[in-house]
Z-matrix of the N, CA and C atoms (Angstrom, degrees):
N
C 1 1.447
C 2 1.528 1 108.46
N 3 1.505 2 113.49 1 142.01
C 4 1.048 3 99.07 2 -178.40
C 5 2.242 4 119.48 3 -91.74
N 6 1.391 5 98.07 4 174.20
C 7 0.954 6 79.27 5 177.70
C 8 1.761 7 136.29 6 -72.86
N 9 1.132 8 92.97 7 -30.68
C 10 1.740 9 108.76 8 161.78
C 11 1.510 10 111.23 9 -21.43
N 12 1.493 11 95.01 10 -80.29
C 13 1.013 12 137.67 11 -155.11
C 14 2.112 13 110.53 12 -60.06
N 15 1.439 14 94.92 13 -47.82
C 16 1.566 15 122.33 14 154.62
C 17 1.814 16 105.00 15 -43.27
N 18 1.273 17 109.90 16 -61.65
C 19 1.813 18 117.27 17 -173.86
C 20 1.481 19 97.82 18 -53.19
N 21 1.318 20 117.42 19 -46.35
C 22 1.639 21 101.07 20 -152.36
C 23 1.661 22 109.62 21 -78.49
N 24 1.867 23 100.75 22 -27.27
C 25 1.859 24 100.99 23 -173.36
C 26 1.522 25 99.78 24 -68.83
N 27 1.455 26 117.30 25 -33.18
C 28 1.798 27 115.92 26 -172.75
C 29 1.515 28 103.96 27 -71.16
N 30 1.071 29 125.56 28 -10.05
C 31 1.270 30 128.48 29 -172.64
C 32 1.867 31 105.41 30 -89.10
N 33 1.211 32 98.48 31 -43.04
C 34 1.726 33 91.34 32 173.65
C 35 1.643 34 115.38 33 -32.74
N 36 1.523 35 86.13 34 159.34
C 37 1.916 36 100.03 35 -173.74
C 38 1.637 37 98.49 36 -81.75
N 39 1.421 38 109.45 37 -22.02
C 40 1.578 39 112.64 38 -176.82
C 41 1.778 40 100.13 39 -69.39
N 42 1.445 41 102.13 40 147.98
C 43 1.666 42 100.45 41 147.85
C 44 1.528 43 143.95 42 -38.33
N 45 0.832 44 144.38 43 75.21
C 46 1.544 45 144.66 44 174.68
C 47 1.460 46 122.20 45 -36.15
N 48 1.192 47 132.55 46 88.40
C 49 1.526 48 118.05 47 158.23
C 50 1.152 49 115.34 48 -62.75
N 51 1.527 50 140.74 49 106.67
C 52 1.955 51 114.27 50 136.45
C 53 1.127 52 110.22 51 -94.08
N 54 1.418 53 110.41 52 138.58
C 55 1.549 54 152.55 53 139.27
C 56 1.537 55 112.65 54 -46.54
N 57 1.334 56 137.57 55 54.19
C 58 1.462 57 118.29 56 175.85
C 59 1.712 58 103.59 57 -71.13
N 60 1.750 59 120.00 58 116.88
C 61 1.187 60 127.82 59 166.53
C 62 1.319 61 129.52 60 -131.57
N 63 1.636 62 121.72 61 -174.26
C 64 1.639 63 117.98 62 168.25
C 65 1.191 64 87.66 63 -150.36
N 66 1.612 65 88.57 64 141.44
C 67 1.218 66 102.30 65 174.85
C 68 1.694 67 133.54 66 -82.10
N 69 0.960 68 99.59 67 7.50
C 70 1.487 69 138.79 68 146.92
C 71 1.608 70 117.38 69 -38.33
N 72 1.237 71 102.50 70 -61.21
C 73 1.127 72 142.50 71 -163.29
C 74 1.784 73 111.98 72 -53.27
N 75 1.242 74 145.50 73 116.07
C 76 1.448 75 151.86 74 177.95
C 77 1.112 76 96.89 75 -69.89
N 78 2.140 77 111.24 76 -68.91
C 79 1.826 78 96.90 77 -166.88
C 80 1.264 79 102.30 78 -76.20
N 81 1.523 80 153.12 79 9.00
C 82 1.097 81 120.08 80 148.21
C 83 1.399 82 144.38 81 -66.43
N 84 1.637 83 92.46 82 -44.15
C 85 1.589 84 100.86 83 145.38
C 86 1.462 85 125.81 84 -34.48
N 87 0.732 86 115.84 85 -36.28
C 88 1.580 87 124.50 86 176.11
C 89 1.017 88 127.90 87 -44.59
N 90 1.441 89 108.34 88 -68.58
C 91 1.476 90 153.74 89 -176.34
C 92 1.602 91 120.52 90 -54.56
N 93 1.638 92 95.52 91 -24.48
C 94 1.365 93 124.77 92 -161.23
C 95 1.595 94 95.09 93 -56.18
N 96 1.247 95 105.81 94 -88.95
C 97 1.570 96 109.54 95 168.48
C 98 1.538 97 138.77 96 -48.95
N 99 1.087 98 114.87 97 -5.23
C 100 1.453 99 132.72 98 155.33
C 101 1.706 100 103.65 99 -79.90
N 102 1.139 101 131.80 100 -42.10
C 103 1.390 102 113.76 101 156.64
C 104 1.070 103 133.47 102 -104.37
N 105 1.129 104 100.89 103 27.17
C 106 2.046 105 106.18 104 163.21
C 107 1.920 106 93.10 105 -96.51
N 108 0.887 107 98.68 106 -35.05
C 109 2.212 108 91.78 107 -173.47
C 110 1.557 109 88.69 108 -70.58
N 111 1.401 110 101.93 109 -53.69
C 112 1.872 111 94.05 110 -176.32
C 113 1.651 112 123.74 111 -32.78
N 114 1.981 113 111.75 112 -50.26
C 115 0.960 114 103.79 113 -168.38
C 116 1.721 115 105.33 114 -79.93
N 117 1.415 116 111.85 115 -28.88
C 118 1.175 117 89.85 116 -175.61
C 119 1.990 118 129.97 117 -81.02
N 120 1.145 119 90.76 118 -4.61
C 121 1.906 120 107.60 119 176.64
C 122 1.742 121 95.15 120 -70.39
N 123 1.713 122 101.57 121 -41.34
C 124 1.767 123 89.81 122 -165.01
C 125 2.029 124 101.63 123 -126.44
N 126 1.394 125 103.05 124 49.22
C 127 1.455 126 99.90 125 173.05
C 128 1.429 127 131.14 126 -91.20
N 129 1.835 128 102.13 127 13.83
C 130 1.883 129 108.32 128 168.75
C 131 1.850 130 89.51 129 -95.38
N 132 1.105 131 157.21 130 47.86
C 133 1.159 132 151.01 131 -165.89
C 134 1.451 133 130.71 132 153.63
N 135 1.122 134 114.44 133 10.88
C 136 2.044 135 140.20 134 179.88
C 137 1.406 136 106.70 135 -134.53
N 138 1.371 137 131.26 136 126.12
C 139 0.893 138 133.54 137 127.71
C 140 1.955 139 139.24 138 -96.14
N 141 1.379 140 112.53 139 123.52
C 142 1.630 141 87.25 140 -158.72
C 143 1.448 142 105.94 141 -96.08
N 144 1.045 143 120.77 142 111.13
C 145 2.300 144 109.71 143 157.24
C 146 0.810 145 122.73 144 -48.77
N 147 1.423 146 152.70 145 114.63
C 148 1.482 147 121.22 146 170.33
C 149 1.942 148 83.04 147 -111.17
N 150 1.870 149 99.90 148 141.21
C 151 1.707 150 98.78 149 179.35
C 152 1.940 151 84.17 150 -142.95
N 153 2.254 152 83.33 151 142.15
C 154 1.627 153 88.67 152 -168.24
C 155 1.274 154 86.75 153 -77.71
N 156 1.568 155 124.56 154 150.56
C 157 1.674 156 122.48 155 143.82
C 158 1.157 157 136.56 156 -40.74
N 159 1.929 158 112.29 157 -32.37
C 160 1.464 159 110.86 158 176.56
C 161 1.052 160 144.26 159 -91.14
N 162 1.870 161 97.12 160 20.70
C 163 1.665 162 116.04 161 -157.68
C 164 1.517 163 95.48 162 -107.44
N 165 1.499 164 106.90 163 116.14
C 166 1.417 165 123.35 164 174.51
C 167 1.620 166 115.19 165 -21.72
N 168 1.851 167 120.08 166 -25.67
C 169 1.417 168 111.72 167 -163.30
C 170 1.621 169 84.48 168 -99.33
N 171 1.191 170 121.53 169 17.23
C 172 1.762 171 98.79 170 -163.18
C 173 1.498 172 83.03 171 -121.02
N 174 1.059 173 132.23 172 -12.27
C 175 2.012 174 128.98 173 -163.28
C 176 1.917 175 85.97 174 -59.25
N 177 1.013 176 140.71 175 -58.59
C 178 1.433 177 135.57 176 -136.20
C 179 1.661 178 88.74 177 -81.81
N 180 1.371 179 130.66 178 -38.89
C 181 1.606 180 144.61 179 168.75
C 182 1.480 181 96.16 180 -38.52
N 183 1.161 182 104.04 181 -75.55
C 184 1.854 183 123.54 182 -164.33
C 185 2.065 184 104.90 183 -44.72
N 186 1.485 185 96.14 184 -39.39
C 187 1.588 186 106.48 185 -169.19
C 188 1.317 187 87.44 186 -81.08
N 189 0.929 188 152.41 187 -94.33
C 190 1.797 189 148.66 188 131.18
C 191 1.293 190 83.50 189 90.28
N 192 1.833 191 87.97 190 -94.39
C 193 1.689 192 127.23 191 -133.82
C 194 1.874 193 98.94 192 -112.65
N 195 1.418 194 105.28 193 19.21
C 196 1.496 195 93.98 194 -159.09
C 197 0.948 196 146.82 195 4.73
N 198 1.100 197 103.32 196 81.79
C 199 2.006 198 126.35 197 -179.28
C 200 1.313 199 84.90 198 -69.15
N 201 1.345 200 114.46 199 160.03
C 202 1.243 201 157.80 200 -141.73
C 203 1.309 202 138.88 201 -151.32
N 204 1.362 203 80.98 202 -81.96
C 205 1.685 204 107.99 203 170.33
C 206 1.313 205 117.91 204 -129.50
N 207 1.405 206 144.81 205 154.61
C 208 1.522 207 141.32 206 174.68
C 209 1.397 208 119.87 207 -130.64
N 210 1.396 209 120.10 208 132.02
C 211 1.436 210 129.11 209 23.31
C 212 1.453 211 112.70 210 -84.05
N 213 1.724 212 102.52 211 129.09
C 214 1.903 213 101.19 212 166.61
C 215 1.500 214 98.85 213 -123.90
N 216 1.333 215 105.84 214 115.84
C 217 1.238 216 124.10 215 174.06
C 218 1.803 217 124.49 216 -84.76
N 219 0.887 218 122.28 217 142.90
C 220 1.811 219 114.74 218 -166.44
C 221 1.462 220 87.23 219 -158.21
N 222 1.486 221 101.70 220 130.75
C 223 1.305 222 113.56 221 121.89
C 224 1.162 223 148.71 222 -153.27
N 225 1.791 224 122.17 223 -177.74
C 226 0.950 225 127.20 224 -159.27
C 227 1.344 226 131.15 225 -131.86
N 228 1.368 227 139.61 226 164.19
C 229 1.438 228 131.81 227 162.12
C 230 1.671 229 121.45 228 -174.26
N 231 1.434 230 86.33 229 134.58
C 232 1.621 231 99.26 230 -174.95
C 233 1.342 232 84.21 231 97.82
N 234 1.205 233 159.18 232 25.27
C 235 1.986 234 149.69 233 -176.77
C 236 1.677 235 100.74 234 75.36
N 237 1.615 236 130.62 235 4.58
C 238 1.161 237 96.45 236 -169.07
C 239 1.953 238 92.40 237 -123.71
N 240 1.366 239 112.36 238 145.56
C 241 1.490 240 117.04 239 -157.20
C 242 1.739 241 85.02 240 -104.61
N 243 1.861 242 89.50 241 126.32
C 244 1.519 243 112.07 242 -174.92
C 245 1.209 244 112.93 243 -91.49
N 246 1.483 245 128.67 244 -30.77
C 247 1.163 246 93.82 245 -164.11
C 248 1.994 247 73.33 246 -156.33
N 249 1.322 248 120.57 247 156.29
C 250 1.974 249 123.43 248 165.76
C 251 1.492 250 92.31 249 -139.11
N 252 2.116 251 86.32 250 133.93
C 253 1.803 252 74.39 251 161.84
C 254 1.886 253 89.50 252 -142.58
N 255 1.259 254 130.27 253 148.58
C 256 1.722 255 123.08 254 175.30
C 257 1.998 256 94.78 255 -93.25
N 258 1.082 257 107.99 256 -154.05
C 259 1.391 258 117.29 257 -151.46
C 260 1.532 259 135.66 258 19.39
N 261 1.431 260 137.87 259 170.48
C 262 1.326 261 154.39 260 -175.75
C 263 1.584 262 95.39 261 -53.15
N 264 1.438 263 127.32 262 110.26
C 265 1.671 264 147.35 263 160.74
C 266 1.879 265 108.05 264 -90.80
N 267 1.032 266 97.31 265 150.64
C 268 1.529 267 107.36 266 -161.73
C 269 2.037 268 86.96 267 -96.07
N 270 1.195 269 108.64 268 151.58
C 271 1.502 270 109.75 269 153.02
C 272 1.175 271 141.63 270 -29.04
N 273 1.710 272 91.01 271 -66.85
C 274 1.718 273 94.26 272 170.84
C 275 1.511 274 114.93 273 -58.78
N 276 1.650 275 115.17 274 -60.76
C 277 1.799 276 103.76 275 173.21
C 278 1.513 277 120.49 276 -17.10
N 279 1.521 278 94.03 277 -71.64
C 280 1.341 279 114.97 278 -168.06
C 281 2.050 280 116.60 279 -40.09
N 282 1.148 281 89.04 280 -49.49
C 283 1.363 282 99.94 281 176.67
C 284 1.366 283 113.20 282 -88.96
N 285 0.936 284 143.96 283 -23.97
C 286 1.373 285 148.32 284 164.05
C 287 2.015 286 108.36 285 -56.35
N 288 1.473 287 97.75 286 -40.38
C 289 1.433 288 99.45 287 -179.92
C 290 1.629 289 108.80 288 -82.46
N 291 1.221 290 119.07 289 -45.28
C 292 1.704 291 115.88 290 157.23
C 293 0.975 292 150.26 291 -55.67
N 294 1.474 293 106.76 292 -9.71
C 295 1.431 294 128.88 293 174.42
C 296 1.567 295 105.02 294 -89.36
N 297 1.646 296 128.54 295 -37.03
C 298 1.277 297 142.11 296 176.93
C 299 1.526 298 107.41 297 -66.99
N 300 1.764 299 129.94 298 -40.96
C 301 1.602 300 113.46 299 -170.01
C 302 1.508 301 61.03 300 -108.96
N 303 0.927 302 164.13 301 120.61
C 304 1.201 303 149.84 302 63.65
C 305 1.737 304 112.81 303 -95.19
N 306 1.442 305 112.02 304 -20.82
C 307 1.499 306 122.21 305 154.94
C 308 1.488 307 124.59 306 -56.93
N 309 1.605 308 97.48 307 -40.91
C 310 1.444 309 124.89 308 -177.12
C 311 1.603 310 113.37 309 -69.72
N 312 1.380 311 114.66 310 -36.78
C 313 1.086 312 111.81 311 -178.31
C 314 1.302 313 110.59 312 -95.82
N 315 1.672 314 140.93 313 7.29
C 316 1.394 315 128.27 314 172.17
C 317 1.415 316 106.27 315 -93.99
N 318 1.395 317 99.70 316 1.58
C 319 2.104 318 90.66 317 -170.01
C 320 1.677 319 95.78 318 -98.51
């Protein structure tokens, strides 16, 4: 993804999920279905990215935000990144924490 292109989706008034992963990756695999229920429990107000790390358009992303390790999940809204966490997040967390700046972000 490019970076441009990266600025304008983080910029939405909606919530931003990224997904930084590899497909490489076990706990991303993991994770997979923990954000497929995610998007669909919160898809009037979530949008999710998911971008691989090893894809030539994502290296300048990865240097960015220094990924590390994967899954690193972030998000964001309005351009400003609310909350990063890396390893396998359970459902409930996950949604429990999106449901809170998603309060945060309508006021």
């Amino acid at each position: 993804m490019e970076t441009t292109d990266f600025d304008n989706i983080i910029a939405s008034d909606n919530l931003i999920l990224i997904d930084f992963y590899a497909t490489w990756c076990g706990a991303c695999r993991a994770i997979d279905p923990i954000l497929d229920r995610t998007a669909l429990a919160m898809s009037n107000c979530l949008t999710i990215i998911r971008i691989d790390i090893d894809t030539r358009s994502s290296h300048e992303l990865v240097r960015r935000f220094n990924i590390v390790s994967v899954p690193t999940l972030m998000l964001f809204s309005r351009g400003e990144r609310l909350w990063r966490e890396s390893g396998v997040i359970s459902f409930d967390r996950l949604n429990s924490l999106l449901r809170r700046f998603r309060n945060v972000a309508t006021y």
